[in-house]
C-alpha positions in Angstrom: 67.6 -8.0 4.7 65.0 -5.6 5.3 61.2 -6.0 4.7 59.3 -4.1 2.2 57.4 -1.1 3.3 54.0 -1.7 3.6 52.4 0.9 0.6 49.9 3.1 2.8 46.8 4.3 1.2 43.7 5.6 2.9 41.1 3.2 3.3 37.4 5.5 3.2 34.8 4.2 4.5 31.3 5.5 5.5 29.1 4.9 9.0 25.9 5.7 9.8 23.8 6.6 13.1 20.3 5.6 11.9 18.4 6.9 15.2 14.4 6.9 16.7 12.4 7.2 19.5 11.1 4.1 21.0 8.8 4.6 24.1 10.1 8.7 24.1 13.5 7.5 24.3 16.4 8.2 21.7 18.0 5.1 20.2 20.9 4.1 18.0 21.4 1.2 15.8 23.7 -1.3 16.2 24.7 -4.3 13.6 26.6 -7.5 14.4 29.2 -7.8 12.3 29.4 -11.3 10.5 32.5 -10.5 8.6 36.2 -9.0 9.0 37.7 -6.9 10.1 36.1 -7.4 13.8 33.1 -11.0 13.2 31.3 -10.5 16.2 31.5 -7.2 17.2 28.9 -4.7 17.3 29.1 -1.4 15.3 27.1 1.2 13.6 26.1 -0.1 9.8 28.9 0.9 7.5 31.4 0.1 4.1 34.8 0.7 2.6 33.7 3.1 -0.5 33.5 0.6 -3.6 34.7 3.0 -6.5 33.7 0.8 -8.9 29.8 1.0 -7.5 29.8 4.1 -5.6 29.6 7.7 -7.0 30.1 9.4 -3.1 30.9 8.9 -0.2 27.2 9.2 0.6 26.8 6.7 -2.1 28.7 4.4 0.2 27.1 5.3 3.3 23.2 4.1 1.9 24.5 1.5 0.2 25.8 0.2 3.2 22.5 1.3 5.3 20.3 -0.9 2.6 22.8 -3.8 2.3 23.0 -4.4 6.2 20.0 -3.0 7.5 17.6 -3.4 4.7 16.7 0.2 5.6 16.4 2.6 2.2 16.5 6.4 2.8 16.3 8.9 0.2 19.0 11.5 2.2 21.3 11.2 5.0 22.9 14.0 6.9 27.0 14.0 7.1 28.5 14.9 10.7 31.8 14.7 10.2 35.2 13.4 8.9 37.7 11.4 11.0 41.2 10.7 9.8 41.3 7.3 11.7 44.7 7.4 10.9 47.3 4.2 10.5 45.2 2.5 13.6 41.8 3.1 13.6 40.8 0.2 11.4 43.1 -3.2 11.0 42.8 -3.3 7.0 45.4 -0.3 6.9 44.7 3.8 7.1 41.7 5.1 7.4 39.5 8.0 6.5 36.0 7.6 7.9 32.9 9.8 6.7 30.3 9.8 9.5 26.2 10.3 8.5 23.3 10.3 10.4 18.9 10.1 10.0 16.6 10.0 12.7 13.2 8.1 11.2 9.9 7.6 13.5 10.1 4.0 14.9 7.0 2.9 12.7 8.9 3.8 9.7 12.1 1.8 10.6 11.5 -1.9 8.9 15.3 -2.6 10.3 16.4 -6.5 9.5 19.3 -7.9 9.3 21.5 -7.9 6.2 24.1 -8.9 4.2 27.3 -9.4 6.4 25.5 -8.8 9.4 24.3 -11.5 12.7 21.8 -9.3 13.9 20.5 -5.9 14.7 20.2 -3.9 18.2 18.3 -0.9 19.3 20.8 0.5 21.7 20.6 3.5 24.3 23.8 5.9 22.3 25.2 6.7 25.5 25.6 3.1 26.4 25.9 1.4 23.3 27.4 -1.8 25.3 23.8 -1.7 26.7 21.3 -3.8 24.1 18.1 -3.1 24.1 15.7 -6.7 24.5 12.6 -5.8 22.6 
């Protein structure tokens, strides 16, 4: 007997690449995630749109920002759409909406959130490298 197809359906979700300048040098926040589908790893702040809370995709993307971060911005910029396709993301197929704000460092009350270990400062062309400030 054969299994059931698995029923695909694209999972959206929204990132964001909240940067500033610390000491005149460009960096990126990082979250660690506390919860599935990777505990432990680090990645930029983002959610799997809630239709039932969120109007947008943008909608998803601050939410996510403020519930992680505890970061509230009024506007973020989109940058582009990935179709992550069937193995981007372990919960199933994925569309992912990418945003990003760059705020002056004294404006950037970062913290971490809801479903997140801790937060990093990381240099965005080694994000592997954390930042001990």
């Amino acid at each position: 007997m054969s299994e059931p197809k698995k029923r695909l359906f694209p999972i959206v979700t929204a990132d964001v690449a909240l940067f500033t300048l610390m000491e005149h040098q460009l960096r990126v926040l990082l979250i660690k995630r506390a919860n599935n589908p990777t505990p432990g790893g680090w990645a930029l702040p983002g959610s799997v749109l809630k239709p039932d809370i969120d109007r947008s995709v943008n909608d998803t993307a601050l939410r996510a920002l403020a519930s992680k971060t505890r970061v509230v911005l009024p506007h973020l910029e989109q940058v582009a759409t990935s179709s992550g396709g069937p193995d981007r993301d372990p919960r199933g197929w994925s569309v992912s909406v990418l945003y990003y704000a760059l705020l002056p460092s004294d404006q950037v009350p970062a913290v971490a959130g809801d479903k997140t270990e801790a937060i990093e400062w990381c240099d965005p062309e080694r994000p592997g490298h954390r930042l001990d400030l």
